[in-house]
Residue frames relative to the residue before (quaternion, step in Angstrom):
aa qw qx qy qz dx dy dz
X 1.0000 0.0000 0.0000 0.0000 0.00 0.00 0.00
X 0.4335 -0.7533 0.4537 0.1969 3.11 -1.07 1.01
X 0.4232 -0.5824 0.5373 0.4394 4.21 -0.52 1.02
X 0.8546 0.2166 -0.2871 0.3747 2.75 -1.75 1.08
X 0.5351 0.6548 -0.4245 0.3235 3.43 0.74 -0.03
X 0.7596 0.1847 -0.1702 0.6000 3.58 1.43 -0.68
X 0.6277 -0.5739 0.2856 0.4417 3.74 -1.21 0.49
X 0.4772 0.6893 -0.3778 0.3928 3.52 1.09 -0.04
X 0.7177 0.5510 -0.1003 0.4138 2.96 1.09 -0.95
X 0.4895 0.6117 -0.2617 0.5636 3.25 1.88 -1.15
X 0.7825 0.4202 -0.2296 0.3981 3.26 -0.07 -1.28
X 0.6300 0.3739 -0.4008 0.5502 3.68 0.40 -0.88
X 0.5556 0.4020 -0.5328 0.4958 4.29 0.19 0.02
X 0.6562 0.4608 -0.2612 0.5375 3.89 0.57 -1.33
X 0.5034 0.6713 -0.3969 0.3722 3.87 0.92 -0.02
X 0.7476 0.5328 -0.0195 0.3960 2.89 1.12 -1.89
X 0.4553 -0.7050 0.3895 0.3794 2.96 1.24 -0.83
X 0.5505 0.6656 -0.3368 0.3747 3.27 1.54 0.68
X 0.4681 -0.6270 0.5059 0.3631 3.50 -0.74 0.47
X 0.5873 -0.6122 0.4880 0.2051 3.43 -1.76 0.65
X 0.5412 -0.5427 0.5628 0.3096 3.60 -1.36 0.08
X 0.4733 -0.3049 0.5999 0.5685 4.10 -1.32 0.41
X 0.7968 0.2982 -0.4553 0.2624 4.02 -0.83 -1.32
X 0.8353 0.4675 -0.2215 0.1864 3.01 0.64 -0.75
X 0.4373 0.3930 -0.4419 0.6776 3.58 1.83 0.32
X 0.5334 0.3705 -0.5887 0.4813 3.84 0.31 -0.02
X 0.7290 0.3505 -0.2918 0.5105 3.73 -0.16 -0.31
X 0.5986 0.4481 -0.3798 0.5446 3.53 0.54 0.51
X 0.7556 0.4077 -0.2320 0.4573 3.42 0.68 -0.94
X 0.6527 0.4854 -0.3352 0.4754 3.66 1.38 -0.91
X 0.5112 0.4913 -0.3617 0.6054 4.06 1.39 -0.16
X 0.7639 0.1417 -0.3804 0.5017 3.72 0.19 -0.07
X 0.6364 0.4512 -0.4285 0.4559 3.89 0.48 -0.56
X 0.6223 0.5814 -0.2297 0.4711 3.66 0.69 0.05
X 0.3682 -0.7767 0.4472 0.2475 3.27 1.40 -0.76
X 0.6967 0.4453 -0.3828 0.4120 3.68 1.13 0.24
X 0.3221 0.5471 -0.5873 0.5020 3.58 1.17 0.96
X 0.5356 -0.5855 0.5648 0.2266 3.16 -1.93 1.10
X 0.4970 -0.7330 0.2999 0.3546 3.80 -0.44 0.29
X 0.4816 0.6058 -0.3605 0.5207 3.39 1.83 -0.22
X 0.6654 0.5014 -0.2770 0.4787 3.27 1.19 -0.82
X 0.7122 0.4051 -0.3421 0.4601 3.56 0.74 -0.49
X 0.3678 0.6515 -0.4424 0.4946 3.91 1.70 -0.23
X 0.7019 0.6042 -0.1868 0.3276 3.21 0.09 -2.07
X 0.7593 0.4197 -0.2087 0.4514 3.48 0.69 -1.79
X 0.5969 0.6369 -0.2763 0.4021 3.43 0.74 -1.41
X 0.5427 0.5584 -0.2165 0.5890 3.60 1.15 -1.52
X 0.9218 0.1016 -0.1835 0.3260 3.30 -0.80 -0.65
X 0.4983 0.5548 -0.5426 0.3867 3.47 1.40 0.83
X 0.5805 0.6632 -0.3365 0.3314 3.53 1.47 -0.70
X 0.4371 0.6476 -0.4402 0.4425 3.52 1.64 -0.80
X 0.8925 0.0735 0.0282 0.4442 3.79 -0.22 -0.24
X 0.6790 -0.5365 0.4154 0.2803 3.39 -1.05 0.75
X 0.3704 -0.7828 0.4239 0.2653 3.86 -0.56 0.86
X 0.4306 -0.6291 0.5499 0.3412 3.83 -1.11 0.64
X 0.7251 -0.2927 0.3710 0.5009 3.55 -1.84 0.28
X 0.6948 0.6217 -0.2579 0.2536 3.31 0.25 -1.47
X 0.6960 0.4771 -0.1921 0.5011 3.23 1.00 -1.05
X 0.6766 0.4769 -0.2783 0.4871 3.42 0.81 -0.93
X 0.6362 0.4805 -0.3995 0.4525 3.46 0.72 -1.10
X 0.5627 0.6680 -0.3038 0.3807 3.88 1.18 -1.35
X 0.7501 0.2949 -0.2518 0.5357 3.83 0.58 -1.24
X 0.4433 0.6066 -0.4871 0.4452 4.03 0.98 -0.97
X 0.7723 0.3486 -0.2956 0.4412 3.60 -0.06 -1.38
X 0.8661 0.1018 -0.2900 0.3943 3.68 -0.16 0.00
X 0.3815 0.5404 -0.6285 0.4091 3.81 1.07 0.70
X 0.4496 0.7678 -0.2577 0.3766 3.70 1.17 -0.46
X 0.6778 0.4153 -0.0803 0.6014 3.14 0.56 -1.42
X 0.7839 0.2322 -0.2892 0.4980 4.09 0.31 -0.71
């Protein structure tokens, strides 16, 4: 399995204090915009993106599939 493919995975990067990949907030966003993210999980994520100012990557990541819904 590829990191970051599941929301488990998101968060434990967002754990560390690291920032996300374009794939990987695009795969975050398509698990909550989709409705198959757990809601603790979409608390959790949401939370610990506010802690800090987002990266191109991330923005460009949720832009590209807030788009699509």
């Amino acid at each position: 399995m590829n990191v970051g493919k599941d929301m488990k995975d998101i968060l434990a990067i967002l754990i560390k204090g690291r920032t996300l990949t374009q794939e990987q907030t695009r795969n975050a966003f398509e698990m909550i915009m989709s409705g198959t993210a757990d809601p603790a999980q979409v608390g959790a994520f949401l939370a610990l993106l506010a802690q800090r100012d987002p990266t191109v990557d991330e923005l460009a990541g949720a832009a590209s599939v807030m788009r699509q819904f």
